[in-house]
C-alpha positions in Angstrom: 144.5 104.7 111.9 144.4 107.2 109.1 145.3 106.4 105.4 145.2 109.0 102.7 143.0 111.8 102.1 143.0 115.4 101.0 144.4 118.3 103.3 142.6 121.3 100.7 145.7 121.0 98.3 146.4 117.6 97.4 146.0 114.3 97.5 147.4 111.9 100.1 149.4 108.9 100.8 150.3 109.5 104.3 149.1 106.1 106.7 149.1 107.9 110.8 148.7 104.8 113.5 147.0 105.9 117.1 148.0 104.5 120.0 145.3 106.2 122.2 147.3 109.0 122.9 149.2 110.3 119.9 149.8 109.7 116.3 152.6 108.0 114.1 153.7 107.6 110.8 153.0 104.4 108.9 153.8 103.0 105.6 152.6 105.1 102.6 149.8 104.6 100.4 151.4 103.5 97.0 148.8 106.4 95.2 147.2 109.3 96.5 143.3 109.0 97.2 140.7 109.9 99.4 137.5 109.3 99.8 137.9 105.1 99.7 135.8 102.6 101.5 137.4 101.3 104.6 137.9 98.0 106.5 140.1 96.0 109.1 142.4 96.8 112.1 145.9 98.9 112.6 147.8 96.1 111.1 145.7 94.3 109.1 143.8 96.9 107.2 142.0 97.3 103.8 141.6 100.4 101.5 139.2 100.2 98.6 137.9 102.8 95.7 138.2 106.4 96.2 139.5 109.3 94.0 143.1 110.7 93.3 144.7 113.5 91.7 142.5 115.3 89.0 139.3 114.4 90.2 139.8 110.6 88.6 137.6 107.8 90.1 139.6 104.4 90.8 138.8 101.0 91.6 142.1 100.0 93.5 142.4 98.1 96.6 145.4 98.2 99.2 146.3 95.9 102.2 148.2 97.1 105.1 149.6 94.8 107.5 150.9 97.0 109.9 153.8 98.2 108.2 153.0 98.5 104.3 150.3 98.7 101.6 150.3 95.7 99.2 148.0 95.6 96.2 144.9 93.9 96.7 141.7 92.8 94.5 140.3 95.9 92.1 137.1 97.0 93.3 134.0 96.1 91.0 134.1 99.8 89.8 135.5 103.1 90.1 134.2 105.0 92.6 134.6 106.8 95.7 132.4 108.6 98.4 132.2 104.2 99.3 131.1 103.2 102.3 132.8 100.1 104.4 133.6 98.0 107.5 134.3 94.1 108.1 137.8 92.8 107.8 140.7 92.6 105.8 139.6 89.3 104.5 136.0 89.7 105.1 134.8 93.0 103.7 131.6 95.0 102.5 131.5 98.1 100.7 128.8 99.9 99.7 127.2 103.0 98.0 129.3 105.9 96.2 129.7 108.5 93.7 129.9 107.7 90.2 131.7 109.1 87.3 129.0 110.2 85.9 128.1 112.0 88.6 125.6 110.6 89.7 125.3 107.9 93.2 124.9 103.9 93.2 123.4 101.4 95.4 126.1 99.0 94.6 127.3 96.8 97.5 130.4 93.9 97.2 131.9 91.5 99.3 135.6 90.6 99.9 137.4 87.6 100.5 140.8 88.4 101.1 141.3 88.2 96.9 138.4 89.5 95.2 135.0 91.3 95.2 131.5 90.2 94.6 129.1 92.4 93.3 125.7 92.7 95.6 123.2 92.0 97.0 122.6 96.3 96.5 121.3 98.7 99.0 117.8 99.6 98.8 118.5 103.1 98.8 121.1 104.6 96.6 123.7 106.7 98.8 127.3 108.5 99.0 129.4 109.3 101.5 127.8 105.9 103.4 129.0 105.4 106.8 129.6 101.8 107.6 130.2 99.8 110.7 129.8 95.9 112.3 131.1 92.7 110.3 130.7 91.4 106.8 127.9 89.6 107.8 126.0 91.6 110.0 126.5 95.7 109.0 124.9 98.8 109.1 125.0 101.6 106.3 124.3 104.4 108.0 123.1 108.2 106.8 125.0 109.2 103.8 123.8 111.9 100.6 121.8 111.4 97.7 121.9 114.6 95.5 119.2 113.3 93.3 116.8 114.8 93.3 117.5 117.2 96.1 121.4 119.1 95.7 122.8 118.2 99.1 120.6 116.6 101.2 121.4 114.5 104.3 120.2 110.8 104.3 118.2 109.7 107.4 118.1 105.7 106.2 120.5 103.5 108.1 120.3 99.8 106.6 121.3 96.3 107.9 123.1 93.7 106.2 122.1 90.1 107.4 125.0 88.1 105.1 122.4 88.0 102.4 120.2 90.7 102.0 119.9 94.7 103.1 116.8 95.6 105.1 115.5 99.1 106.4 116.3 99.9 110.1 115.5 102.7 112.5 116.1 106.2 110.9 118.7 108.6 111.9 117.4 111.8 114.0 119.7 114.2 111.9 120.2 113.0 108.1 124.1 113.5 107.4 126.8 111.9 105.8 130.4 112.0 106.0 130.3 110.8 109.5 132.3 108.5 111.6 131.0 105.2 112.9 132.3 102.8 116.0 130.1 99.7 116.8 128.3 96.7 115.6 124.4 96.1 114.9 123.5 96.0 117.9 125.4 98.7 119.6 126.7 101.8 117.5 127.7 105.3 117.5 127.5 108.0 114.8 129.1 110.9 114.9 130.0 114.3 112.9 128.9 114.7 109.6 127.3 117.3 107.0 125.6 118.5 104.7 124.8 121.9 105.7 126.9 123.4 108.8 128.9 120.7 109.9 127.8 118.8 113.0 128.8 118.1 116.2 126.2 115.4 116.9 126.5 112.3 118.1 123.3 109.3 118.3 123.7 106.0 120.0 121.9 102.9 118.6 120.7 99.9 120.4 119.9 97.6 118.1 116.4 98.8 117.3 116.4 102.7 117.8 118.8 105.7 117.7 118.7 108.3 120.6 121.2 111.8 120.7 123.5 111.7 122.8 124.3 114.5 125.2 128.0 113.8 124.6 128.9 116.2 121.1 132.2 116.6 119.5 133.9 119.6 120.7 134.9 120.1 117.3 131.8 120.2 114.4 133.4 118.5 111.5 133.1 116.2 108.9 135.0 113.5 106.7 137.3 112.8 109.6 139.2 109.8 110.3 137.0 107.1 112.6 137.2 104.1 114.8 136.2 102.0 117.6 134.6 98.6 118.6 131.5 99.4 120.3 129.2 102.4 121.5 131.3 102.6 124.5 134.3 103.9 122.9 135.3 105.4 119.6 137.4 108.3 118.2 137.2 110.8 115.7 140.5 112.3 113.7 141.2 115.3 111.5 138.0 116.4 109.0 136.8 119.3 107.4 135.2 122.0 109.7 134.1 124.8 107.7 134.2 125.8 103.9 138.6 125.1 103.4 138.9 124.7 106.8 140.9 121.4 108.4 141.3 120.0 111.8 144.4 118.3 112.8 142.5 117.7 116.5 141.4 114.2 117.7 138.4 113.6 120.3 137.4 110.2 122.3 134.3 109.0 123.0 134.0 106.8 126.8 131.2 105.6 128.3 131.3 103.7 131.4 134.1 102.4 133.1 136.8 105.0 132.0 137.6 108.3 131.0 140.7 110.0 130.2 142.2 113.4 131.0 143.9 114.8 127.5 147.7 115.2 127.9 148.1 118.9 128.2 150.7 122.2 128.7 149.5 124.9 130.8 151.7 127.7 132.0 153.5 128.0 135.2 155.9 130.5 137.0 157.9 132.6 134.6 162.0 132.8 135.1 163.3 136.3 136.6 165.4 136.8 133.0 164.7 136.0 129.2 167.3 133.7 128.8 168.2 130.9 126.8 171.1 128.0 126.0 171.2 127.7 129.0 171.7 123.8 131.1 168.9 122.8 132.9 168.2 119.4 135.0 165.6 117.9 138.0 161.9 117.4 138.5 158.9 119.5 137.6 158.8 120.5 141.4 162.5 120.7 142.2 164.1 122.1 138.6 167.7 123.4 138.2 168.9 126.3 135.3 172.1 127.8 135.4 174.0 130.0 132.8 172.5 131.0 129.0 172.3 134.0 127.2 170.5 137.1 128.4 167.9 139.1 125.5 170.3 141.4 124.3 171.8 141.0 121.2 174.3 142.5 120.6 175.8 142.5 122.7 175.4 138.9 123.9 175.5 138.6 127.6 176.1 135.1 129.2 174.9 134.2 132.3 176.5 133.5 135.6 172.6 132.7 137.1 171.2 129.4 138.9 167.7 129.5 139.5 165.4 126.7 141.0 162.1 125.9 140.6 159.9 125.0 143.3 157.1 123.3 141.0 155.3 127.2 140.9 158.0 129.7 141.1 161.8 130.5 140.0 164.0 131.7 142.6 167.8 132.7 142.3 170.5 129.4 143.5 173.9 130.0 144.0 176.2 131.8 140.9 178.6 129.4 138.3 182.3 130.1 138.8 182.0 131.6 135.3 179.5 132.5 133.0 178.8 129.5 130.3 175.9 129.4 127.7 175.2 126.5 125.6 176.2 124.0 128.4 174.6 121.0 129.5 173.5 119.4 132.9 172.6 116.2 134.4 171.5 115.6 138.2 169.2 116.8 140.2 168.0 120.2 142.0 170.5 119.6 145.3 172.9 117.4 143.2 173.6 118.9 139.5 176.5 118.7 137.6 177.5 120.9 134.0 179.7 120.5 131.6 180.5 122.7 128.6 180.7 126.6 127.0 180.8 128.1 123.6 182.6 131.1 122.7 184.8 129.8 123.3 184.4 125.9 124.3 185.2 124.7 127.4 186.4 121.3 129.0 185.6 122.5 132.8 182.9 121.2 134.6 180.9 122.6 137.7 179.4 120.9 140.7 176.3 122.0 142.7 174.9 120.9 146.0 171.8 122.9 145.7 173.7 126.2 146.9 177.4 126.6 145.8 179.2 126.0 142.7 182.7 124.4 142.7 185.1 123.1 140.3 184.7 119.4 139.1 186.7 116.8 137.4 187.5 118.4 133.7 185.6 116.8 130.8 188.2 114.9 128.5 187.1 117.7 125.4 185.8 121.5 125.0 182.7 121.4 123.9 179.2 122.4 123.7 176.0 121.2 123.0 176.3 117.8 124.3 173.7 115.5 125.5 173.4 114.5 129.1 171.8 111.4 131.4 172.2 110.3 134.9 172.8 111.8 138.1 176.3 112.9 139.6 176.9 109.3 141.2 176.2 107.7 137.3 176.0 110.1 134.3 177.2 110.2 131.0 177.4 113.0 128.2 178.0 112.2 124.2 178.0 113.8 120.9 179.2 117.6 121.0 180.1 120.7 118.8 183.6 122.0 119.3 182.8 125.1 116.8 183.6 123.7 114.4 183.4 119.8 114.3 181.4 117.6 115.8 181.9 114.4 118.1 181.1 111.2 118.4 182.6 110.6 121.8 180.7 109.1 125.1 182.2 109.4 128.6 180.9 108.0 131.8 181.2 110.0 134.9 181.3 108.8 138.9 183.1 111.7 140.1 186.0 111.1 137.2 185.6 110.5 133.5 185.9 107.0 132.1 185.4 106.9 128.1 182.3 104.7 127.4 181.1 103.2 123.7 181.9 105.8 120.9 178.7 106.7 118.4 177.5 105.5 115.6 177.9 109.1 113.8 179.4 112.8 115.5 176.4 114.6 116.9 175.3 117.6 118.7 172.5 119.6 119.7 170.3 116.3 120.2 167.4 116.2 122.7 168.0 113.8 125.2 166.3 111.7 128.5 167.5 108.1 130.8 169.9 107.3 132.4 174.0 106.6 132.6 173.1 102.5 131.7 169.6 103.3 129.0 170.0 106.8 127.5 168.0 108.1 124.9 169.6 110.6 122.3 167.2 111.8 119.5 167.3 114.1 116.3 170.1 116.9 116.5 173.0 117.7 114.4 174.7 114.8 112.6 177.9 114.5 110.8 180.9 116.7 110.7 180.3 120.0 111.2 177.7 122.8 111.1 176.4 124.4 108.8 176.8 121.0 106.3 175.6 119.1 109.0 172.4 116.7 108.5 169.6 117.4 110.9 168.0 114.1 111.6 164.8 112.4 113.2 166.5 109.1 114.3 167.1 108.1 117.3 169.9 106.0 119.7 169.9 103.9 122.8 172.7 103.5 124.9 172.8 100.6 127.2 175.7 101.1 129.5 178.2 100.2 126.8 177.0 100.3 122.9 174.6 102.8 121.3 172.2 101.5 118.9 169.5 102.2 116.6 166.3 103.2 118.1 162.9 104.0 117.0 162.3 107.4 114.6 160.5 110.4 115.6 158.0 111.9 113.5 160.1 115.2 112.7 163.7 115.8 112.4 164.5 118.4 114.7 167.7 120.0 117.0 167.9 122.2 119.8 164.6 120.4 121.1 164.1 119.7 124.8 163.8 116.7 126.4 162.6 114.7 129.6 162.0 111.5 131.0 163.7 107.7 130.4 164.7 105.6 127.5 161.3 103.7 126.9 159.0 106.5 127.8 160.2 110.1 126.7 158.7 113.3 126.1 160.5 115.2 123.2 159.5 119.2 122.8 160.0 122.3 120.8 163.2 122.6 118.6 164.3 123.6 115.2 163.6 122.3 112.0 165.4 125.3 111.2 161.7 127.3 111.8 161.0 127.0 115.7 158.5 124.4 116.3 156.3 123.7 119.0 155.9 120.2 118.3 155.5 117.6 120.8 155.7 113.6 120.7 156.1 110.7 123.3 158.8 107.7 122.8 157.9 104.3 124.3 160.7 102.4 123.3 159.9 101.5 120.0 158.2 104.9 118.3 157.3 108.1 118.4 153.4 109.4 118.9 152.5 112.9 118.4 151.6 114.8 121.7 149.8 118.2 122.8 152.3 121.2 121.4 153.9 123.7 123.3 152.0 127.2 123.7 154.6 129.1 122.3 156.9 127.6 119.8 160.4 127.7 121.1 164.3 126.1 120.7 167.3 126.2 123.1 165.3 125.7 126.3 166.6 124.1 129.2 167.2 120.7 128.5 166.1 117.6 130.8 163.7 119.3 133.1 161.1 117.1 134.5 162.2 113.2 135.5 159.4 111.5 133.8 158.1 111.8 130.8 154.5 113.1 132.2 155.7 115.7 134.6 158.2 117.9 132.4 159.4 121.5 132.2 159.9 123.5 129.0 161.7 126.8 130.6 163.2 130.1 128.7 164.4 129.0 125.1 164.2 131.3 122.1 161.5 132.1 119.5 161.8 135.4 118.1 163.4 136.7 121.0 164.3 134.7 124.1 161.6 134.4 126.5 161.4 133.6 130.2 158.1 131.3 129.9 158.0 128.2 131.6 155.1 125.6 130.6 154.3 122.2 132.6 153.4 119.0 130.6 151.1 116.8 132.3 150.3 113.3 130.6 146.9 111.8 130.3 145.3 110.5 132.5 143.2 107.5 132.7 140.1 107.6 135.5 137.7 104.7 137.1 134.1 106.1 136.8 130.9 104.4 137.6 129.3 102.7 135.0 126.6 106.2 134.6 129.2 108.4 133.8 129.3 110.0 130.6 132.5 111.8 128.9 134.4 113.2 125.6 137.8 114.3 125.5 
């Protein structure tokens, strides 16, 4: 996790929670600082010292227990630069920067309460990186600017439960670094003073070695964790003079490595289109209708093009031209539903090469959301320009009215199934342009929507793909066009890898899973024809020799 800190401008309060493979949003800090010593897990953390708005030194503690920050014990003084690691109720801090300015050799204890001053470090240090257990801990590198400005710290010391001794040196004094590890197995990582590093040393207990394994990314005062010297990560940080990274690395050693989640691009559509319906796999996807470049006029579309997992080629032509419609189905089995300009209630069939004329939907409207497949889908929300619904309806070849909204929506993202669908964000309440755009999300089970869990932006016009409990959510307005990605697993939102090109109004609920999706056409100053393929991570068996970073 990530709590607080300073992005340049300000001061934080922001708490982000990693899940291995994307970030969420926490409870907040209840003051802005940075620069604090920390301790403990996701959900049972501590956060002591630091600095805050103006410069001013503080001695306040905070405990998180997964959800919120409570007040805990003051700190035995006001300073920040600390160093720290052990456990919410079993904590050591040491070192730091002093009001003065000048740095300590102060080191405390925590019970879960209060702190106890000492025993102090030998050496007197700032920006102390700490890792292990309150009883058995390593203060590693750090800066001293007396007597030399600047200068990089080499000492690491170990704390036995009573007393600090001298340990093997660092190769490349540095503070500001992240830590993962105990005494006898750590990592190091990152760091300055001068040009920020990209090294990373492994200890064994008795000596540190470099590792051949550097960040791709040279940074310092980034966010840090891990257990052992087998596995760690490294979070955000400073990479140059007013320079910050939002990019996070792993480190694996041994058993495991993982493949980053990742966009790349693949086969472009024949047109620049967007608002168009789109459904089906990454290797069997379906558009049909949208809106053509030019405008104006505005041209809408009468095209069906199918993707074959590399290239766009052209399907059989709608009845009618629609834009802003929406689809559910597959490539050889779609079904669309929806117009604007004016709305429509007609729907169209398609058996993966001709077009006819379905069951009419119960409203016009466009902009809905869409699950299923033709033998069991469903559609919700809309925008009958103007107005909003907040209408479901259940389709097996007819329309059967299914559990009405908690509030009218439209232009939500959207993924599952007709029995667990997942609507997120969009328009909500009733009508454009007073409309709320929101970040919450609903779950439909069949017969009742209900509250789900709440993505980290709120966003409409977004793409969509996947099921209920895993979902990948993409692109969108906020009203700027966003290239934003996160992954739903039931309960919450985690940030993912962002689209190249930030986009809205692309074909919705391409791709059937939520690691094999399709963001296709869309609009960002212009409409485009781009097509880009999301791949999820993925984790590999390696032998216990192999050696990686991602």
């Amino acid at each position: 996790m990530s709590s607080g800190g300073y992005n340049g401008t300000v001061y934080l309060t922001e708490t982000l929670e990693y899940n291995g493979s994307g970030w969420s949003t926490g409870g907040s800090l209840p003051t802005q600082k940075a620069l604090a010593a920390p301790a403990g897990t996701q959900t049972s953390a501590l956060l002591s010292a630091g600095v805050g708005p103006g410069g001013s030194n503080t001695n306040l503690s905070f405990e998180y227990d997964g959800s919120s920050w409570t007040s805990g014990g003051n700190y035995p003084q006001s300073y920040h630069s600390v160093g720290g690691c052990g456990t919410q109720t079993a904590a050591i801090a040491f070192g730091g920067r002093t009001p003065a300015p000048g740095v300590t050799n102060l080191s405390a204890t925590y019970n879960g309460t209060a702190w106890t001053a000492g025993p102090n470090l030998n050496e007197a240090r700032q920006n102390i990186s700490g890792t292990g257990i309150q009883t058995a801990a390593l203060a590693i590198g750090g800066n001293n600017p007396n007597p030399a400005p600047g200068t990089g710290s080499t000492t690491v010391e170990n704390y036995n439960g009573s007393s600090w001794t001298s340990d093997s040196t660092l190769n490349t004094g540095r503070g500001y670094g992240g830590t993962s590890g105990t005494t006898s197995s750590a990592l190091f990582f990152g760091g300055q003073p001068g040009p920020k590093s990209n090294a990373t040393e492994n200890y064994d207990g008795t000596n540190w070695t470099t590792s051949p394994a550097t960040l791709a990314t040279a940074r310092a005062y980034g966010a840090a964790g891990g257990t052992d010297s087998t596995s760690g990560f490294y979070a955000g940080g400073s990479t140059v003079p007013g320079g910050w990274s939002a990019a996070t690395e792993e480190y694996n050693f041994g058993t495991t490595s993982i493949t980053p989640a990742a966009w790349s691009s693949g086969g472009a559509l024949p047109k620049e289109q967007g608002q168009g319906g789109g459904c089906g796999t990454q290797n069997a996807g379906l558009t049909c209708g949208g809106l053509t470049p030019a405008s104006p006029p505005l041209s809408e579309l009468t095209d069906t093009f199918e993707y074959d997992g590399s290239a766009w080629s052209s399907g059989g032509s709608l009845p009618f031209a629609r834009r802003n419609n929406s689809n559910f189905g597959i490539q050889t089995s779609a079904l669309t539903v929806g117009d604007l300009n004016p709305v429509s209630n007609a729907t169209d069939i398609y058996n993966g090469s001709t077009w006819t004329s379905g069951t009419n939907y119960p409203a016009s409207v466009s902009n809905t959301g869409t699950a299923g497949t033709t033998a069991a889908g469903l559609v919700w929300g809309a925008d009958q320009d103007p107005g909003f619904l907040s209408t479901t309806n259940e389709y097996d070849g007819s329309w059967t009215a299914g559990g009405a909204l908690p509030a009218a929506k439209s232009n939500v993202a959207c993924a599952g199934t007709q029995t667990a669908a997942l609507s997120v964000g969009g328009y909500e309440g009733p009508a454009a342009p007073t409309a709320t755009v929101v970040n919450t999300s609903i779950e439909y089970d069949g017969s009742t929507w209900t509250s789900g869990g709440t993505d980290v932006i709120a966003r409409y016009n977004a793409g969509g793909a996947g099921i209920q409990t895993s979902a990948l959510i993409f692109g969108g307005n906020t009203p700027s066009n966003i290239a934003q990605a996160t992954l739903y697993d039931g309960t919450s939102f985690a940030t993912q890898p962002s689209l190249g090109t930030a986009r809205f109004f692309q074909t919705q609920g391409l791709g059937a899973t939520s690691s094999a999706a399709l963001g296709a056409g869309g609009q960002s100053t212009v409409r485009v024809s781009i097509t880009e393929e999301f791949t999820g991570e993925v984790v590999t068996t390696n032998p216990a020799s192999n050696l990686s970073v991602s």
